[in-house]
mmCIF file of the C-alpha atoms, coordinates in Angstrom:
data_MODEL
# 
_entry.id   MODEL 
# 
loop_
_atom_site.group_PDB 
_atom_site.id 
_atom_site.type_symbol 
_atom_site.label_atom_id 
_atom_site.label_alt_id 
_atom_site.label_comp_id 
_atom_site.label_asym_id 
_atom_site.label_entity_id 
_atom_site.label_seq_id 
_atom_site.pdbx_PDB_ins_code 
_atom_site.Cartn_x 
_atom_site.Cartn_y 
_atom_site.Cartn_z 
_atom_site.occupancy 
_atom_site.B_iso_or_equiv 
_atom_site.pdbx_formal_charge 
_atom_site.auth_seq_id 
_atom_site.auth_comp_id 
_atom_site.auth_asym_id 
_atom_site.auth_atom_id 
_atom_site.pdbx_PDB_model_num 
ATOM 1   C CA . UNK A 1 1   ? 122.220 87.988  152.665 1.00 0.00 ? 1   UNK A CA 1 
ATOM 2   C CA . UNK A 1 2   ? 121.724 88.543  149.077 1.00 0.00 ? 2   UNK A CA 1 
ATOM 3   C CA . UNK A 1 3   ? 123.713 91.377  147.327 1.00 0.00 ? 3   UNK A CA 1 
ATOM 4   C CA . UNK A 1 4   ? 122.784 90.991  144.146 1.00 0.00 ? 4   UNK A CA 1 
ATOM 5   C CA . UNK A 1 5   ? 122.303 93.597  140.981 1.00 0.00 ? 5   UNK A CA 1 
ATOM 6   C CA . UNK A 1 6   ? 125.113 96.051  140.136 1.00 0.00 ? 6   UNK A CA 1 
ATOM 7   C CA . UNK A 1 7   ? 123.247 99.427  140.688 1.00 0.00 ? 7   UNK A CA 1 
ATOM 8   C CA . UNK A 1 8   ? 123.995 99.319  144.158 1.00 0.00 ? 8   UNK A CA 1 
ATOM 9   C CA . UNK A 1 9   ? 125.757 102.755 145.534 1.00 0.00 ? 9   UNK A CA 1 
ATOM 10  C CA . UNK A 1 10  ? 129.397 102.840 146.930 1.00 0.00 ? 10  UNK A CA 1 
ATOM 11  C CA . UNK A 1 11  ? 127.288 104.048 150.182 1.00 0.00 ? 11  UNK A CA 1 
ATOM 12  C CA . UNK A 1 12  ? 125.668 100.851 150.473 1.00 0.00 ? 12  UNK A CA 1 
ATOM 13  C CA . UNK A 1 13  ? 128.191 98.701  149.734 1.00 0.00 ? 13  UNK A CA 1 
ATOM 14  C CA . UNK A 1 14  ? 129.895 101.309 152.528 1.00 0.00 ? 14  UNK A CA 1 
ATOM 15  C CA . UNK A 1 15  ? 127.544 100.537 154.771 1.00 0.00 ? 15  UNK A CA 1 
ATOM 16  C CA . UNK A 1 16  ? 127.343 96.705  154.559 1.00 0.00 ? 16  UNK A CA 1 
ATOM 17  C CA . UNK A 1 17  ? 130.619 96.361  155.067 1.00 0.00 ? 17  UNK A CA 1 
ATOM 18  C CA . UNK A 1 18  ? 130.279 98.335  158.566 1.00 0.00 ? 18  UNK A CA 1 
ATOM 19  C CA . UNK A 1 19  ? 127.138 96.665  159.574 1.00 0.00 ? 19  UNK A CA 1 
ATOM 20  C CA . UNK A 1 20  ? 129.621 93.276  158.680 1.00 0.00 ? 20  UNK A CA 1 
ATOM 21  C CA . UNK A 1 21  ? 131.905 94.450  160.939 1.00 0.00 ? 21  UNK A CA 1 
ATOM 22  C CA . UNK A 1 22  ? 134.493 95.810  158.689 1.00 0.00 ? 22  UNK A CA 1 
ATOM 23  C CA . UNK A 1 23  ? 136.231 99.204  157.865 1.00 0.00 ? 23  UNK A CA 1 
ATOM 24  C CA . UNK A 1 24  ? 134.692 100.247 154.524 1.00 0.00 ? 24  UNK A CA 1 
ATOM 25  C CA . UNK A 1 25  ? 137.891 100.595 153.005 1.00 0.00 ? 25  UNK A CA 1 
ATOM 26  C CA . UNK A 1 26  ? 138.497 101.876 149.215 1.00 0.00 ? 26  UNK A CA 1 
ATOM 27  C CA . UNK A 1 27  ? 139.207 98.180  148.136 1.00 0.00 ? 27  UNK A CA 1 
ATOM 28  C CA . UNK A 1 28  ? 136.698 96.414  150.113 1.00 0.00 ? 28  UNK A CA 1 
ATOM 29  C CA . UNK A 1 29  ? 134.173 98.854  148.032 1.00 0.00 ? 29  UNK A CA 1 
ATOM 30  C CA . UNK A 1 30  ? 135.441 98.373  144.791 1.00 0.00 ? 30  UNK A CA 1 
ATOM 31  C CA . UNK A 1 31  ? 136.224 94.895  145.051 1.00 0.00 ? 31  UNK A CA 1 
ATOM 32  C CA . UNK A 1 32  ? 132.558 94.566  146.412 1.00 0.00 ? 32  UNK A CA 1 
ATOM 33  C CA . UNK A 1 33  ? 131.187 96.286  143.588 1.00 0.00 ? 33  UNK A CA 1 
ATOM 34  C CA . UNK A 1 34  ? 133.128 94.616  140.810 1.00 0.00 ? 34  UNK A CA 1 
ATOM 35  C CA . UNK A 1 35  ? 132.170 90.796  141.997 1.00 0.00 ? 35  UNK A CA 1 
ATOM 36  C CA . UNK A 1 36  ? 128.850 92.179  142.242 1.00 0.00 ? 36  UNK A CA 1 
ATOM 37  C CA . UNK A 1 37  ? 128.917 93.354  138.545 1.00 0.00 ? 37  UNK A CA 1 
ATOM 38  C CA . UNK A 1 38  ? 130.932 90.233  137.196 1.00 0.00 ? 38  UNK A CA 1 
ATOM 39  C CA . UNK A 1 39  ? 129.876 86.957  139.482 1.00 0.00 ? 39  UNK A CA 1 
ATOM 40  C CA . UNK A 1 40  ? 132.252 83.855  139.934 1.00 0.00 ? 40  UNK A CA 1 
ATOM 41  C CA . UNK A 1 41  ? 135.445 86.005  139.657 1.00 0.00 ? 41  UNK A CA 1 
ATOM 42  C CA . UNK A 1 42  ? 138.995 84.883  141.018 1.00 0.00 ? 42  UNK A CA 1 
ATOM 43  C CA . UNK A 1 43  ? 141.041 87.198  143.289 1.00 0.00 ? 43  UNK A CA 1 
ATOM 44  C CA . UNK A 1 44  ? 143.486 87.614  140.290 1.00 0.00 ? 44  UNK A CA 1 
ATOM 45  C CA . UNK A 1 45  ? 140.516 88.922  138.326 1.00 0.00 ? 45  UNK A CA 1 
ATOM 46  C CA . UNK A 1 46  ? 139.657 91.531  140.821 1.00 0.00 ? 46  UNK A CA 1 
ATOM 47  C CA . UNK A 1 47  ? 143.223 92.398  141.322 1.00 0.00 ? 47  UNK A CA 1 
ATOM 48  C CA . UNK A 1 48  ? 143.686 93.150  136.920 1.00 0.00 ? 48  UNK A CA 1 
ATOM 49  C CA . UNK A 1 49  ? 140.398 94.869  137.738 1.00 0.00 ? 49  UNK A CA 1 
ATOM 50  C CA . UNK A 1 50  ? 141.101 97.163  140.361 1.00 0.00 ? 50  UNK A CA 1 
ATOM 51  C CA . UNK A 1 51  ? 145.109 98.107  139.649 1.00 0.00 ? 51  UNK A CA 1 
ATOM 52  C CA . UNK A 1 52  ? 144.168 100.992 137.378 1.00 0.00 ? 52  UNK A CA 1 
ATOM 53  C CA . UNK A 1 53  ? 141.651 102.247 139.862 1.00 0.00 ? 53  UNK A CA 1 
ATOM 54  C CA . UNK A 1 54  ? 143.702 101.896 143.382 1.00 0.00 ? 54  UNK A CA 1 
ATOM 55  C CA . UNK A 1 55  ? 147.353 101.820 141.977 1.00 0.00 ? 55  UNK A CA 1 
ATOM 56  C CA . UNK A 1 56  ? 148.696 100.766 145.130 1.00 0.00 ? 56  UNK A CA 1 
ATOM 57  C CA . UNK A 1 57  ? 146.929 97.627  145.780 1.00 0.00 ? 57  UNK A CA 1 
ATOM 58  C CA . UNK A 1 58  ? 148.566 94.202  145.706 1.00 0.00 ? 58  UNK A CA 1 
ATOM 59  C CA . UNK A 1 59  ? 147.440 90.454  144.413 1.00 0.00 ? 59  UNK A CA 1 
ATOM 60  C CA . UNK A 1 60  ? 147.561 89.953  148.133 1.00 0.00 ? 60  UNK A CA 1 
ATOM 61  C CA . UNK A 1 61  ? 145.935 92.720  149.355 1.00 0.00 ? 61  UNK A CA 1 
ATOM 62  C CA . UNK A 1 62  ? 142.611 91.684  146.892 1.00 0.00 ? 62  UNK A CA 1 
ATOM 63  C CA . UNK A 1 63  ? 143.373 88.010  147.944 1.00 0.00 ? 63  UNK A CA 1 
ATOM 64  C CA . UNK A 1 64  ? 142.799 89.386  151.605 1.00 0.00 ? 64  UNK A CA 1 
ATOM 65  C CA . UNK A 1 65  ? 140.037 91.603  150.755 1.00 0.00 ? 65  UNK A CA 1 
ATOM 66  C CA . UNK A 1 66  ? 137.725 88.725  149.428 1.00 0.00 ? 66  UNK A CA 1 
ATOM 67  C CA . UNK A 1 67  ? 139.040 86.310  151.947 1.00 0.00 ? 67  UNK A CA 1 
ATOM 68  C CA . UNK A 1 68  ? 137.773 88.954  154.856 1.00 0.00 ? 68  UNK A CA 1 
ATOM 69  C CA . UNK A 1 69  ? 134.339 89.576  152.318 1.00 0.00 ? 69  UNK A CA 1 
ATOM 70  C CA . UNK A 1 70  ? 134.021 85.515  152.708 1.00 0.00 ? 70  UNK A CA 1 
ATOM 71  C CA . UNK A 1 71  ? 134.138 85.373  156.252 1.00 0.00 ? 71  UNK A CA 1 
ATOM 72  C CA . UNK A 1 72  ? 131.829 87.817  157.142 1.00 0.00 ? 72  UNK A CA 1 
ATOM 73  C CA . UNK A 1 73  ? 128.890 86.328  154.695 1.00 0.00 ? 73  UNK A CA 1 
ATOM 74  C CA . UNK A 1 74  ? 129.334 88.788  151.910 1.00 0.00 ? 74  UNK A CA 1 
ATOM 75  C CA . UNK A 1 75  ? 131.188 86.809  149.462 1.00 0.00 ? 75  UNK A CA 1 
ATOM 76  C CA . UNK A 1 76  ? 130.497 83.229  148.163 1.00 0.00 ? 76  UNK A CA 1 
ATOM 77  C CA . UNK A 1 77  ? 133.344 81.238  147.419 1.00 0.00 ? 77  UNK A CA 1 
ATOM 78  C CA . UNK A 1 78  ? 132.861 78.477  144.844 1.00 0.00 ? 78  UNK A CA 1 
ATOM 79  C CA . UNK A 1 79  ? 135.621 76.112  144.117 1.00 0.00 ? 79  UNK A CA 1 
ATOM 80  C CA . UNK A 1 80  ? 135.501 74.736  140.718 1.00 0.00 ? 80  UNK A CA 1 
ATOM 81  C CA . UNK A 1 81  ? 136.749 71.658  138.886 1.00 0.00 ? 81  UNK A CA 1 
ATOM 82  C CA . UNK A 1 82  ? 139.341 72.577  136.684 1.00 0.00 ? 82  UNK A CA 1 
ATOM 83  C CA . UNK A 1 83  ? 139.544 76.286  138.390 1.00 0.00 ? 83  UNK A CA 1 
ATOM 84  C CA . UNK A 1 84  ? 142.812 78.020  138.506 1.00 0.00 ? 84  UNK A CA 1 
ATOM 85  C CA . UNK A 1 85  ? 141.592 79.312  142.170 1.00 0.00 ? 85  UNK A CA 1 
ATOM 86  C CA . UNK A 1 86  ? 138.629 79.734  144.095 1.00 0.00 ? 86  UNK A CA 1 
ATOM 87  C CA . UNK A 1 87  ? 135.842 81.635  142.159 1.00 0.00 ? 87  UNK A CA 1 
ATOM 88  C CA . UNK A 1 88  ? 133.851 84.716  144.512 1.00 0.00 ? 88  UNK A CA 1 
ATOM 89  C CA . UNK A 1 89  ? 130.385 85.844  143.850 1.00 0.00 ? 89  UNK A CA 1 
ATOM 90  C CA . UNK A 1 90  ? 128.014 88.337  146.016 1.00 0.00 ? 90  UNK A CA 1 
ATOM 91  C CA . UNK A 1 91  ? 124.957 86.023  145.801 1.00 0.00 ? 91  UNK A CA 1 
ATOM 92  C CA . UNK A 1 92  ? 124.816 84.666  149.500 1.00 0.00 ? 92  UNK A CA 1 
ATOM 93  C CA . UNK A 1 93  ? 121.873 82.805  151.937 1.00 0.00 ? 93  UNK A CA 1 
ATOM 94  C CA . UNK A 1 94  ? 120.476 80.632  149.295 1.00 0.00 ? 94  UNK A CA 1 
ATOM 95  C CA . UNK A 1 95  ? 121.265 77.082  148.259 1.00 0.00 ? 95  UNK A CA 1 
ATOM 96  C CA . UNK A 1 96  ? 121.685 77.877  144.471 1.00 0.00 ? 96  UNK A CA 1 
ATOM 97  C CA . UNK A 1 97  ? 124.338 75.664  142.030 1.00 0.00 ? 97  UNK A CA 1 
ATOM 98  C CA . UNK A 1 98  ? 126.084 76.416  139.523 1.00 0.00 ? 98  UNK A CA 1 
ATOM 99  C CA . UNK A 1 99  ? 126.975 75.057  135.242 1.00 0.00 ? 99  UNK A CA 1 
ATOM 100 C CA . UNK A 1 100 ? 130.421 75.344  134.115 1.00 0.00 ? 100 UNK A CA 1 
ATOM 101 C CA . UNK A 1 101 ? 131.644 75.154  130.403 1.00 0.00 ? 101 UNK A CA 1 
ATOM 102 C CA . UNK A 1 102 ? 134.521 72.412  130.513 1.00 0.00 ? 102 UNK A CA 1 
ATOM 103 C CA . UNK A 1 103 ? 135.587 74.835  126.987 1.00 0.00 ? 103 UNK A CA 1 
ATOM 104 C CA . UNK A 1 104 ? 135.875 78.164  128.362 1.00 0.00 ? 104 UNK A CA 1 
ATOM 105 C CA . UNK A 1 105 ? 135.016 77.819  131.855 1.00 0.00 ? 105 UNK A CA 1 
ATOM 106 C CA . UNK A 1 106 ? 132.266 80.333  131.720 1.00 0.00 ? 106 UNK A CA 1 
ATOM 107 C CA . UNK A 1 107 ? 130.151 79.687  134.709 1.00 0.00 ? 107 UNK A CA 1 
ATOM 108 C CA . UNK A 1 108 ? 126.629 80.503  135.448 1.00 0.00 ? 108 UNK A CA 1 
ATOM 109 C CA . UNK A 1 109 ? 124.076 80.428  138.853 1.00 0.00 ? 109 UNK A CA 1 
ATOM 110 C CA . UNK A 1 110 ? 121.475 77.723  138.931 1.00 0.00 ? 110 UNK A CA 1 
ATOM 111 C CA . UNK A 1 111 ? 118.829 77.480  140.804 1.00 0.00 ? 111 UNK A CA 1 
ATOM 112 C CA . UNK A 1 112 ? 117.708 74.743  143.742 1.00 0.00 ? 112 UNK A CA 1 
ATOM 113 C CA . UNK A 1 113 ? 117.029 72.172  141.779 1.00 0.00 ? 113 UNK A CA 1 
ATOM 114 C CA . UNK A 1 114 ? 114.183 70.961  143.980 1.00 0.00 ? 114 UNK A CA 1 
ATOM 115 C CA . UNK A 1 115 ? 112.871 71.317  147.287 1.00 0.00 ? 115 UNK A CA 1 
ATOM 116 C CA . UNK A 1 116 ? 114.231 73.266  150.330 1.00 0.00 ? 116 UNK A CA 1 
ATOM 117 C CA . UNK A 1 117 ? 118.433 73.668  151.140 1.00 0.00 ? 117 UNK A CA 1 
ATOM 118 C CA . UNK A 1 118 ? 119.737 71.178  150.796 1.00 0.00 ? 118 UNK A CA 1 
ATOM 119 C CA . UNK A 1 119 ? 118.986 70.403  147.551 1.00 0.00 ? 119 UNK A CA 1 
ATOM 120 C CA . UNK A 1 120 ? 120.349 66.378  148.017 1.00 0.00 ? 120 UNK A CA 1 
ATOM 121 C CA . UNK A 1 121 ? 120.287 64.501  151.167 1.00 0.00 ? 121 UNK A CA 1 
ATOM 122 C CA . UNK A 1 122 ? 123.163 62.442  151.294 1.00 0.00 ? 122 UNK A CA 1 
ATOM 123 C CA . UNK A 1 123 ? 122.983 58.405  152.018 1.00 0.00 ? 123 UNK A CA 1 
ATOM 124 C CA . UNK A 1 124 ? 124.579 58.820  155.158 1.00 0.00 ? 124 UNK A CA 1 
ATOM 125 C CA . UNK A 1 125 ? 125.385 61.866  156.926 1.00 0.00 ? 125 UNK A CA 1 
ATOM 126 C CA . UNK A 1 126 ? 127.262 59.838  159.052 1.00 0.00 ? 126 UNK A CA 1 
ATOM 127 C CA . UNK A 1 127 ? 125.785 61.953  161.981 1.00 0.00 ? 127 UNK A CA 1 
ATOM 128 C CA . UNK A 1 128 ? 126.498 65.412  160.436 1.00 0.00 ? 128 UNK A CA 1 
ATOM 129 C CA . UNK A 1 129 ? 123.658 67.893  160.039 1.00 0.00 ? 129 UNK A CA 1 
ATOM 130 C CA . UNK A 1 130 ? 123.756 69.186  156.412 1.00 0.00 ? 130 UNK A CA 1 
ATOM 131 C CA . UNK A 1 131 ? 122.888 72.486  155.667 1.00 0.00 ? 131 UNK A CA 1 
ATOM 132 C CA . UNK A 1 132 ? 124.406 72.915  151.930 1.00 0.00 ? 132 UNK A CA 1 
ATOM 133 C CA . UNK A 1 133 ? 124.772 71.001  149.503 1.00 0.00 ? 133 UNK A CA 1 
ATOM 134 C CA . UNK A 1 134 ? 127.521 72.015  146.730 1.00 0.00 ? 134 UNK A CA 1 
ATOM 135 C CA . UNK A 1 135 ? 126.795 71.050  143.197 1.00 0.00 ? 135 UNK A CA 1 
ATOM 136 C CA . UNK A 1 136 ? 128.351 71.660  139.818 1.00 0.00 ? 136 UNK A CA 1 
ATOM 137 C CA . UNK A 1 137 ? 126.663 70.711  136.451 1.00 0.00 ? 137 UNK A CA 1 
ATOM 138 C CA . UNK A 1 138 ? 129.449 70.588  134.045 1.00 0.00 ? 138 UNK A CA 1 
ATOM 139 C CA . UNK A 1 139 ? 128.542 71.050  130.316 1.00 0.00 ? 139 UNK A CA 1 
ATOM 140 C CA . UNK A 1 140 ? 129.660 72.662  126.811 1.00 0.00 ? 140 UNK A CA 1 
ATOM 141 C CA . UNK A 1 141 ? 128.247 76.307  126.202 1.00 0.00 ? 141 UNK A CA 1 
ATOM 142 C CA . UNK A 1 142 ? 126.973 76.625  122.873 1.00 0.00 ? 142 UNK A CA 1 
ATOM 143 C CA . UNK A 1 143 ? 129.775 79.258  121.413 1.00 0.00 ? 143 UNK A CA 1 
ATOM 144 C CA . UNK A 1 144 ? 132.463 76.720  122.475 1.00 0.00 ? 144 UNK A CA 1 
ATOM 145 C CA . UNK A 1 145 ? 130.594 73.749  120.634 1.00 0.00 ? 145 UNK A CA 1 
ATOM 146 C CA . UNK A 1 146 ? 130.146 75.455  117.567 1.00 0.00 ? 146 UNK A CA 1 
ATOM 147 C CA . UNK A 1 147 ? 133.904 75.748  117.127 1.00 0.00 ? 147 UNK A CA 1 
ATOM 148 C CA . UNK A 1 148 ? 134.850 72.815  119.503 1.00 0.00 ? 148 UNK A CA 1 
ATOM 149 C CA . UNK A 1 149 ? 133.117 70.122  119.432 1.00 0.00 ? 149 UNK A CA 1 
ATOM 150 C CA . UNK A 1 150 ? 133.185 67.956  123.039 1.00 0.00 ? 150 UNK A CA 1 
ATOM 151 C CA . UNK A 1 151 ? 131.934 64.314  123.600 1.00 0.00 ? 151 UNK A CA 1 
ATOM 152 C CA . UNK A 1 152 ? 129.653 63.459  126.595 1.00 0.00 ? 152 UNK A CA 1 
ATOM 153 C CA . UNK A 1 153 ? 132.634 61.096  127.781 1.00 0.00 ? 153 UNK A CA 1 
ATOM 154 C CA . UNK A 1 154 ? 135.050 63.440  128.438 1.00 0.00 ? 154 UNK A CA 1 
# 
């Protein structure tokens, strides 16, 4: 499933969460419709996010939220060198990458690079069928170069 692009209604997000098999809770719908608005967000981010909104929420209560969002398909959870914690996203069923600023740690999607999923075929699967293929172009954005520069080596 894809749930991308941010103009999607509470209702909908309501209703995916049913058709998922989950109660379509106040936090699982604003938690939903945050990640979809700010892809490869931590827990913690949602959590700062949502505390205004649903006072009596919890860091663990989010935690669980995007845990349960995971398991059922609707979340994507990308862990990332040099990541405080896993990072969650709403764009699911494809095979897509992602570029990470070693500076900031902004992070962006990217494409398939080529081909159908998955994108590499290892040397030896060692009799394993692979059906993704995780990969993680790390870079320097240009805003952090301008005021820090970074050497290829490191």
């Amino acid at each position: 499933m894809d749930r991308t692009g941010g103009s999607r209604s509470a209702t909908d997000r309501a209703a995916d969460l049913r058709a998922g098999g989950l109660r379509a809770t106040a936090g699982r719908v604003a938690a939903l419709a945050y990640i979809d608005e700010h892809p490869h967000v931590s827990a913690s981010d949602v959590y700062q996010a949502l505390r205004e909104e649903l006072p009596s929420t919890s860091p663990q209560a989010v935690h669980n939220i995007v845990q349960d969002l995971h398991q059922r398909g609707m979340l994507r959870r990308t862990d990332l060198p040099g990541s405080a914690g896993a990072r969650y996203e709403t764009r699911t069923g494809d095979n897509h990458h992602h570029v990470q600023c070693v500076v900031c740690g902004r992070v962006e999607d990217v494409d398939c690079v080529v081909g159908h999923a998955p994108c590499l075929t290892p040397s030896d699967s060692h009799d394993m069928r692979v059906f993704v293929t995780d990969v993680t172009f790390r870079g320097i954005c240009r805003s952090c170069e301008q005021t820090e520069p970074v050497h290829a080596a490191e």
